[in-house]
Every structure is written in structure tokens, then in C-alpha cells.
C-alpha positions in Angstrom: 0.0 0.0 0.0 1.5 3.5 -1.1 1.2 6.7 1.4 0.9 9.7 0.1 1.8 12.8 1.8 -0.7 16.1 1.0 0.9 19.5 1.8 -1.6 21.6 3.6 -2.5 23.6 0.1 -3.2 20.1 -1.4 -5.8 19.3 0.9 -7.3 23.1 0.8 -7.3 23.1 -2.9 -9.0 19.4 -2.6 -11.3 20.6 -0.3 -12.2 23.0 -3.4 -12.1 26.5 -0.7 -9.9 28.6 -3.4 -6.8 29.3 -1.1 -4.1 30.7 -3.0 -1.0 28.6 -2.6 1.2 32.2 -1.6 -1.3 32.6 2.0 0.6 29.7 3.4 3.9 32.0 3.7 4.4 35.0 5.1 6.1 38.0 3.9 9.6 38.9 5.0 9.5 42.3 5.6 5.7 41.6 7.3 6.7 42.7 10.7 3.2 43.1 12.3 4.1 40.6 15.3 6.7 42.6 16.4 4.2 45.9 16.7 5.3 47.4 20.1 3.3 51.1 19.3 0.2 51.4 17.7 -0.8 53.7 15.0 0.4 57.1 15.0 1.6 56.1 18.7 5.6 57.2 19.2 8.7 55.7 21.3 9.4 57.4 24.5 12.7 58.0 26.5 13.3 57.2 30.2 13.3 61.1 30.8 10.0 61.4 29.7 9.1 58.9 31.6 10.0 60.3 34.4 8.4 63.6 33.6 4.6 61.5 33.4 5.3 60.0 36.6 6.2 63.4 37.9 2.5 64.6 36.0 0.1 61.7 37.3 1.7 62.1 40.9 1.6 65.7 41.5 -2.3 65.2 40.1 -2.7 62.5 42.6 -0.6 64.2 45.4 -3.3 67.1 45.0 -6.2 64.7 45.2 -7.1 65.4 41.3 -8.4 62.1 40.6 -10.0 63.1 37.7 -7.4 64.6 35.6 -4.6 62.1 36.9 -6.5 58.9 35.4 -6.1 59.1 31.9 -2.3 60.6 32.7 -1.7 57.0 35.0 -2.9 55.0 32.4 -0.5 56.7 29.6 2.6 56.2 32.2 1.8 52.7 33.0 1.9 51.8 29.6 5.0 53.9 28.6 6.6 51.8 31.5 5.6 48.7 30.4 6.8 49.3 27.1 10.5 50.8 28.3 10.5 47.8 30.3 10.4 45.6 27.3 12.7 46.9 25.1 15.1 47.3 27.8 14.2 43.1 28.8 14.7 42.8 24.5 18.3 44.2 24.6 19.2 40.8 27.0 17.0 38.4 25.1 20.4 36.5 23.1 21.7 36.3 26.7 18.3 34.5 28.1 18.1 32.1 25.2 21.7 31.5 25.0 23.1 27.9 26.3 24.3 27.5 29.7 28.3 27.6 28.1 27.5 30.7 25.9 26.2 32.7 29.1 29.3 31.7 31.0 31.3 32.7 27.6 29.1 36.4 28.1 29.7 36.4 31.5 33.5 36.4 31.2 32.9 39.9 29.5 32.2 41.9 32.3 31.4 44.9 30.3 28.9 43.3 28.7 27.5 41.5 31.3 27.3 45.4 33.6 25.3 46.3 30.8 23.1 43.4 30.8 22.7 43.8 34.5 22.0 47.0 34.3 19.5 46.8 31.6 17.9 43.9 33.7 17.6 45.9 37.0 16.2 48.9 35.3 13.7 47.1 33.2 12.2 45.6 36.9 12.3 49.0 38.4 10.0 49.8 35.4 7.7 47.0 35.7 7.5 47.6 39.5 6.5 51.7 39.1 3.7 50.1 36.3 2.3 48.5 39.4 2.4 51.0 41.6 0.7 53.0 39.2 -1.9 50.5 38.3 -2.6 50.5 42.1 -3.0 54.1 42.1 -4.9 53.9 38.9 -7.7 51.6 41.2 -7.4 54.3 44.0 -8.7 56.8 42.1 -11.2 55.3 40.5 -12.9 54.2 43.6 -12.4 57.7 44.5 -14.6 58.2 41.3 -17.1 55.8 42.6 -16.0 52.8 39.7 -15.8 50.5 42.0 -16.0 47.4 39.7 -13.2 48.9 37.4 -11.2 49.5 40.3 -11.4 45.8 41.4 -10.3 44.5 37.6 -7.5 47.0 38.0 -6.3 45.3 41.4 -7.5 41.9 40.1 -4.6 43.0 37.6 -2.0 44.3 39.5 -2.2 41.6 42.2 -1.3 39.1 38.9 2.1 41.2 38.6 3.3 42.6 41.9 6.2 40.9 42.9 5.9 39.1 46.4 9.1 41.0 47.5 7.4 44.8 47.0 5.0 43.7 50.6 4.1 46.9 50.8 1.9 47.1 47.7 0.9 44.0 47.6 -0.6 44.5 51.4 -1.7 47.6 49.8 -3.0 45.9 46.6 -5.0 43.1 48.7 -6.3 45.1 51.4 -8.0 47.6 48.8 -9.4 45.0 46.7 -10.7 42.8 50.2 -11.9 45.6 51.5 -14.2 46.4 48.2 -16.0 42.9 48.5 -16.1 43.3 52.3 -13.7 40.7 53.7 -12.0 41.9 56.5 -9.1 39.2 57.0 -8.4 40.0 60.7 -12.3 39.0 61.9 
């Protein structure tokens, strides 16, 4: 008995649905799945990072809820995406083979920069928490209680188990919204 082997297109085109052969490959130059900004949406530097922290905490620091939302939202997502290109520039060293990270290693140069890249890439993630805890404080300030729970819901996911504070912070906030109170 002969088996036969059928290429994906063979069974499409048997199957009489029209695919052209070509939608099987993708282009080389189509770079869509490594989209980091959106449309008409721009890189930013650390230094303006640091000036829309500066923005969404004097807002917050004057109890401005209001205005401070949509300018939390914008810096938790800047620092989310400084935190991953930063992570990107030490991706050959995290898929590299036990021997070619010792290799890396003996550069100590390179490997500064890699742990410097490293350390500032999870100070990044942790002020993106921070501020996705403050986003949740001000919206219960607005009264959106149920948003302000997803937000925490969120945050919770991420917060590293080393940064207690918040996460107490993080906990007691979203406890306290569905009424448990852990110390009855």
C-alpha cells in the first residue's frame, strides 16, 4: 500500500475553498508581530518617563483624581513598554546555552550592561504596578468600584511578592471592596 503525503495547500485546494497557494507563507518584511506602538503612537525616552510620573503624581498628590486617570494610564503603559525593550536588549543572553552565558559572563562589560539593563527594566515593571494601584485608588475615589477591582485583580497578577508593601496595599484595597475583613 503507497502513502501519500498532502501538503496543507493540497488538501485546501481538494477541499475546493480557493486558497491561494502564496497565504501559506508570510512575507519577509511583514513585521506586524513585532508591533510594540500602535498607530500614529511614538517611542518614548526614560526622561520622559519620568516627567509623566512626575504629571500623574503631583495630580494624585493634589487629590485630582479626575485629571490624573487618563495621565496614569499613559505612564503605566509607557513603562511597560520601556520595560520591554530594555528586557529585548538581554533576550540572546536569556536564550543562549548554559556555556555561551558563561562565555558572556566572562565579559564583564557586557554583562554590567546586561545587569543594568535587567535591574532597570524591573524597576520599570514595578512603578507600572504601583501605578496601576493608584490607577484603582482613584477610581474608587470616582465611585467605579467594579473597574477598580479589575484593576487590582490585575495588579495583584504582577506585583512581585518581594514589593509587601503594595501587595498589602494591593490586597487590602481590593478585600476591603468585597467586604472581607481578613483579621475577623
Amino acid at each position: 500500500m503507497k502513502t501519500r503525503n498532502f501538503t496543507m495547500a493540497a488538501v485546501i485546494s481538494s477541499l475546493g475553498l480557493g486558497i491561494p497557494a502564496f497565504a501559506q507563507e508570510g512575507s519577509e518584511t511583514d513585521l506586524s508581530r513585532y508591533q510594540i506602538f500602535e498607530e500614529g503612537e511614538q517611542s518614548i525616552t526614560l526622561k520622559q518617563l519620568e516627567q509623566m510620573e512626575d504629571a500623574y503624581r503631583s495630580l494624585v498628590d493634589a487629590g485630582d483624581c479626575a485629571n490624573a486617570l487618563p495621565k496614569i494610564v499613559e505612564f503605566a503603559d509607557g513603562a511597560n513598554k520601556l520595560a520591554n525593550i530594555l528586557r529585548q536588549g538581554n533576550e540572546p543572553y536569556y536564550d543562549a546555552r548554559s556555556d555561551d552565558q558563561e562565555t558572556i559572563a566572562r565579559r564583564r562589560a557586557l554583562l554590567n550592561q546586561l545587569i543594568k539593563a535587567e535591574s532597570a527594566s524591573n524597576n520599570l515593571i514595578e512603578q507600572r504596578n504601583e501605578a496601576w494601584v493608584e490607577e484603582a485608588k482613584c477610581l474608587l475615589d470616582q465611585g467605579s468600584q467594579d473597574e477598580a477591582i479589575t484593576r487590582l485583580y490585575r495588579a495583584l497578577d504582577y506585583i512581585d511578592h518581594d514589593n509587601y508593601d503594595l501587595w498589602e496595599e494591593a490586597r487590602m484595597l481590593l478585600w476591603a471592596q468585597v467586604e472581607f475583613d481578613p483579621e475577623a
